[in-house]
C-alpha beads as a LAMMPS data file, in Angstrom:
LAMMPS data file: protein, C-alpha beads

181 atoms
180 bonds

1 atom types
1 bond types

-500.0 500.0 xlo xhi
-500.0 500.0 ylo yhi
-500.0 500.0 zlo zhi

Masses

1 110.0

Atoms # bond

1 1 1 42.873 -242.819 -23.142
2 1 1 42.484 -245.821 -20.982
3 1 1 40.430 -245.947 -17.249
4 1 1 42.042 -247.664 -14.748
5 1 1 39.200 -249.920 -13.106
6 1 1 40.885 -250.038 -9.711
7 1 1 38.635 -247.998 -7.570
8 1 1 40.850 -244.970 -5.895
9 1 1 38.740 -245.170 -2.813
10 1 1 40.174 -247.836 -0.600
11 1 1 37.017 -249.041 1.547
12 1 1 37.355 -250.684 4.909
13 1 1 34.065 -252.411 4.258
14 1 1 35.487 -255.035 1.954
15 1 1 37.791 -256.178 4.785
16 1 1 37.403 -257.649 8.313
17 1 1 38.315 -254.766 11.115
18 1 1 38.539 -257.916 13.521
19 1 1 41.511 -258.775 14.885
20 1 1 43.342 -261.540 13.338
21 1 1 45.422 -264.188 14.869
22 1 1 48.451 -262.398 14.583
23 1 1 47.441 -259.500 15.990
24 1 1 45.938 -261.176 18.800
25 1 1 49.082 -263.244 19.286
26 1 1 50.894 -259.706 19.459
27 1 1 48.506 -258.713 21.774
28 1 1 49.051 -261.406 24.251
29 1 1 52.665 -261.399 24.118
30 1 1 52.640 -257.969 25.389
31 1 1 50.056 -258.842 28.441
32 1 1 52.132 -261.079 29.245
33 1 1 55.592 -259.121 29.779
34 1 1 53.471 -256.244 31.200
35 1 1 52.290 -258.422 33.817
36 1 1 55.318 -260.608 34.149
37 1 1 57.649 -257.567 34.252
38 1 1 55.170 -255.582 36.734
39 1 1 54.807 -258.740 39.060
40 1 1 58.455 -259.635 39.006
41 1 1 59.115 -255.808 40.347
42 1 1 56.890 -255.944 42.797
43 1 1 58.460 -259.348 43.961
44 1 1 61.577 -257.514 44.409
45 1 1 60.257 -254.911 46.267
46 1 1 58.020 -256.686 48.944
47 1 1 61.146 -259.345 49.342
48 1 1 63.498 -256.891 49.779
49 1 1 62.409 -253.594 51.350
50 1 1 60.056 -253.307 54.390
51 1 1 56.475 -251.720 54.158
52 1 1 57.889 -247.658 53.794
53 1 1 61.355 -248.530 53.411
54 1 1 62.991 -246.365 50.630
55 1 1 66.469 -246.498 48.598
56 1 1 67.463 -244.053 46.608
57 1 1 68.099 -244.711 43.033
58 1 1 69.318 -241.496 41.470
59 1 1 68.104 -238.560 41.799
60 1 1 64.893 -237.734 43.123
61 1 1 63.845 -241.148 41.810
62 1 1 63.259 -243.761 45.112
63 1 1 61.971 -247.151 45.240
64 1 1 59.492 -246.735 48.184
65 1 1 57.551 -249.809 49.164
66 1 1 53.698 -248.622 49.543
67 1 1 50.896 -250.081 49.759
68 1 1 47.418 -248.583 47.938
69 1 1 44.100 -250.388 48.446
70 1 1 42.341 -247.828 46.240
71 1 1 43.343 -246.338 42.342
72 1 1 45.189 -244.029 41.252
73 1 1 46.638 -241.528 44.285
74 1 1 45.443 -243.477 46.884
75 1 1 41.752 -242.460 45.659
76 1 1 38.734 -244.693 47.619
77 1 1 41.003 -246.876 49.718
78 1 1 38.020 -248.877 51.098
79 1 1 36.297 -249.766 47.701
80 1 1 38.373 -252.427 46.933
81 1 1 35.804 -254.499 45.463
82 1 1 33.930 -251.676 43.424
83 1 1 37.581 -251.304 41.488
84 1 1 37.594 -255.002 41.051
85 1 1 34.499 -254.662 39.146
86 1 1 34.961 -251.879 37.267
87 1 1 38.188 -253.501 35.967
88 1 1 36.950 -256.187 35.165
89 1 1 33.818 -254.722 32.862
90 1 1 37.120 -252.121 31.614
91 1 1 38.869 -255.395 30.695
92 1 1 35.488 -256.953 28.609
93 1 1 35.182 -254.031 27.065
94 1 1 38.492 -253.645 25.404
95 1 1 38.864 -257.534 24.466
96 1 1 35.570 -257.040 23.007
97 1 1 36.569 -253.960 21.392
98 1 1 39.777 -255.348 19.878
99 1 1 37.853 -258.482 19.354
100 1 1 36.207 -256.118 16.450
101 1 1 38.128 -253.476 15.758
102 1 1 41.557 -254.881 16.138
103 1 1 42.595 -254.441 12.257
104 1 1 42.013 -250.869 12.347
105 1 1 45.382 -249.634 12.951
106 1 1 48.441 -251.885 13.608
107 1 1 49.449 -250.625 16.821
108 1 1 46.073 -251.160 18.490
109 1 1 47.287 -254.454 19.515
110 1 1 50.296 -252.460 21.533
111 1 1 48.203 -250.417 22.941
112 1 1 45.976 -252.534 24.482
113 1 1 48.363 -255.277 25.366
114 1 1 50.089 -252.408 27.793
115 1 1 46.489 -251.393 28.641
116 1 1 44.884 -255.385 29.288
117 1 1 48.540 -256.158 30.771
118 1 1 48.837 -253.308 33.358
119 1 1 45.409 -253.792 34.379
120 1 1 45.205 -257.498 34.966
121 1 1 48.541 -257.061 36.921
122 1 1 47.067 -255.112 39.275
123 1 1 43.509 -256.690 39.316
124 1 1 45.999 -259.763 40.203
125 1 1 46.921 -257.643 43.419
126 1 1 43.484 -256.515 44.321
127 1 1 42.119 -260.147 44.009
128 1 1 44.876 -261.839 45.906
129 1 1 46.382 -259.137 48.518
130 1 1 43.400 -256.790 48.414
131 1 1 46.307 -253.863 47.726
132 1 1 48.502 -252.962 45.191
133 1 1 52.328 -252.459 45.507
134 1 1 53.335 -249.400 44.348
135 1 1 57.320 -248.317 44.465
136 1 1 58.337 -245.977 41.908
137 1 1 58.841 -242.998 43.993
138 1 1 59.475 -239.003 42.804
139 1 1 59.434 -237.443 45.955
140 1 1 56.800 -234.999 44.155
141 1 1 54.190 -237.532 42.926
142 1 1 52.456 -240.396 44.242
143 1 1 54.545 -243.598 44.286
144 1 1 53.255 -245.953 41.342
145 1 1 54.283 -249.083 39.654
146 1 1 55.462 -250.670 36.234
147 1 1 51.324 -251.613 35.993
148 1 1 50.263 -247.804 36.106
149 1 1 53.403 -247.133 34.117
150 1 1 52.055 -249.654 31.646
151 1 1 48.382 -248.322 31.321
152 1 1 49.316 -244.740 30.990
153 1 1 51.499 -245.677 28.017
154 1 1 48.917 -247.961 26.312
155 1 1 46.491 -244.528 26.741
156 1 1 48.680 -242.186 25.655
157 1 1 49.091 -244.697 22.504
158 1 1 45.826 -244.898 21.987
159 1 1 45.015 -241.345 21.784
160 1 1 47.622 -240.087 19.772
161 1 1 47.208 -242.753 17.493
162 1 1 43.503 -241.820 17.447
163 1 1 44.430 -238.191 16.797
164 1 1 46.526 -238.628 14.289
165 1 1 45.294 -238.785 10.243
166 1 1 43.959 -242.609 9.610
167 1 1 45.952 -244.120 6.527
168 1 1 44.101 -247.037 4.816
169 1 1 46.065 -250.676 5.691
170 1 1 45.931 -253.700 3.378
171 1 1 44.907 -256.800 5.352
172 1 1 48.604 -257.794 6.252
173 1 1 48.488 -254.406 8.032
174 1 1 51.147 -252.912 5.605
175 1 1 49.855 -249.169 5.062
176 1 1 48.508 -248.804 1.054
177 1 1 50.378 -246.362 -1.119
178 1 1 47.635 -243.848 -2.714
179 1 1 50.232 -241.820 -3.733
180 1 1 50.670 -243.722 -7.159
181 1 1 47.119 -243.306 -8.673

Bonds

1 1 1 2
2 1 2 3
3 1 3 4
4 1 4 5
5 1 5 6
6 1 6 7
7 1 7 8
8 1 8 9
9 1 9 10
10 1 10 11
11 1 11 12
12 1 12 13
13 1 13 14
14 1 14 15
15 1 15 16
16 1 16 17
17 1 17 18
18 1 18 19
19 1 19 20
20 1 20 21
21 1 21 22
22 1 22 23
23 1 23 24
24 1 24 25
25 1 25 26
26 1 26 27
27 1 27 28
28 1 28 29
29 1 29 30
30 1 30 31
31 1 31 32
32 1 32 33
33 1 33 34
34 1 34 35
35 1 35 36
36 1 36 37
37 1 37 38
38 1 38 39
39 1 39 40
40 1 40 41
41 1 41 42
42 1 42 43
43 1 43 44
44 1 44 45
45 1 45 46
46 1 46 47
47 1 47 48
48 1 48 49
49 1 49 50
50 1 50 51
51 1 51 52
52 1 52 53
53 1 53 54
54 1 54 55
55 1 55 56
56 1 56 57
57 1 57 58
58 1 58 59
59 1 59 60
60 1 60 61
61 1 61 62
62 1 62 63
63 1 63 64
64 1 64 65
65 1 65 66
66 1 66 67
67 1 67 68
68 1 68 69
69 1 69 70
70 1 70 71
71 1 71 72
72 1 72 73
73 1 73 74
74 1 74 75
75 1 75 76
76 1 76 77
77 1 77 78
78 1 78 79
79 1 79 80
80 1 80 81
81 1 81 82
82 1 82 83
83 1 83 84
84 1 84 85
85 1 85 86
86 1 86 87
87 1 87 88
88 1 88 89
89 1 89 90
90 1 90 91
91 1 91 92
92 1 92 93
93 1 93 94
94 1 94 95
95 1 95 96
96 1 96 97
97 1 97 98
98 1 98 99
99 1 99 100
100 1 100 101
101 1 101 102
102 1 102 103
103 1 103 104
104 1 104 105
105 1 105 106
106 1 106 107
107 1 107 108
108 1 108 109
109 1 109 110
110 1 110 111
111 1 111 112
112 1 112 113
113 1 113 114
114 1 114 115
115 1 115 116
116 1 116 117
117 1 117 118
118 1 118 119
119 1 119 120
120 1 120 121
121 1 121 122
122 1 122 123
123 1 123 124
124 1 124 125
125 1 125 126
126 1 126 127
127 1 127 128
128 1 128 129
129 1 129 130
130 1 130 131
131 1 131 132
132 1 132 133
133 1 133 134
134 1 134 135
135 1 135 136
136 1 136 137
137 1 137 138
138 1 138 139
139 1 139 140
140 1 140 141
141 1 141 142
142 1 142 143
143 1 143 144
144 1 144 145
145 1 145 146
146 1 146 147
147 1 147 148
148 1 148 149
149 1 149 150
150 1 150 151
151 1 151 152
152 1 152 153
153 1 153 154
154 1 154 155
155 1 155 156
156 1 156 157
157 1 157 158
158 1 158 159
159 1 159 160
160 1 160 161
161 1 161 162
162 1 162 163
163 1 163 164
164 1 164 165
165 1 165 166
166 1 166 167
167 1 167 168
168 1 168 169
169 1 169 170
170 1 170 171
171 1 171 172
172 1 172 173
173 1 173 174
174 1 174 175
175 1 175 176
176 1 176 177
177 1 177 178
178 1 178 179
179 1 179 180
180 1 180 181
C-alpha cells in the first residue's frame, strides 16, 4: 500500500488572498462601465426630459426625471455632505478589503466593481451637482437609477456568494477538484 503525500486539506494559508492584477484589472473594467453606463443615462435624461417630465416606456415602467439630494428614497435630503463622507470611508473600505481579500472567491471582483462603480457614479453627482438623477420610474417605488441598480446587484452578489458553501480555488482562480482523492 502506498500514501499519497499530497495533503487532502487544501489550505488558504499557503496562498496570497490579495487580489492580483487580474482581478484588479477585472475589477476596474467593471467601475468603469457602471459609471460610464450610469452617467451616460443620466445624460440622456437631464438633456432630454425636463425636471418631472415622464415618458412611458412599457408598462408601468417610466423614465421620470427626479432629482434626490439625499440616499436611498429621498432619505436626509439636506445631508448632502454627511453622504459624501460616508461614501467615501464605504469606498476605502472595500478597496482595502479587496485589496486583501480579493482572491477569495472569483466573483468578488464583480461584485465590488458594481458596488465601487455605482457608488462613485453617484458620489460623482453629489460632488459636482450636489443631487443625484434618478429616472427609472415604477409608479409604485421610488424612482432610482442604473447607479442604485448597480449597487443593489453587487450586494445581492456579495451575499449570496457569501452564503453559499466556499470551494477551495487554485491561485489562477480555477476551483480545485477534491473529488479525486
Amino acid at each position: 500500500m502506498t500514501v499519497d503525500p499530497t495533503p487532502l486539506i487544501v489550505s488558504a494559508a499557503g496562498r496570497s488572498l490579495g487580489a492580483s492584477a487580474r482581478q484588479w484589472a477585472g475589477l476596474g473594467l467593471i467601475s468603469f462601465a457602471a459609471i460610464v453606463g450610469d452617467q451616460v443615462t443620466k445624460h440622456l435624461v437631464t438633456s432630454r426630459l425636463g425636471l418631472y417630465d415622464s415618458v412611458t416606456v412599457v408598462g408601468p415602467l417610466h423614465i421620470t426625471h427626479v432629482q434626490n439630494s439625499g440616499i436611498a428614497f429621498g432619505f436626509f435630503p439636506s445631508a448632502t455632505s454627511l453622504v459624501t463622507a460616508l461614501t467615501v470611508i464605504a469606498l476605502g473600505w472595500m478597496v482595502w478589503f479587496f485589496a486583501r481579500s480579493g482572491a477569495r472567491h472569483p466573483v468578488l471582483p464583480t461584485a465590488f466593481g458594481l458596488l465601487i462603480g455605482g457608488s462613485l457614479s453617484n458620489l460623482f453627482d453629489r460632488v459636482w451637482l450636489a443631487h443625484v438623477t434618478d429616472f427609472l420610474d415604477l409608479g409604485w417605488w421610488p424612482a432610482f437609477n442604473l447607479a442604485d441598480s448597480f449597487i443593489v446587484l453587487g450586494v445581492a452578489t456579495l451575499v449570496v456568494t457569501l452564503a453559499l458553501p466556499h470551494r477551495p480555488h487554485a491561485p489562477d482562480g480555477v476551483p480545485l477538484d477534491l473529488s479525486a482523492r
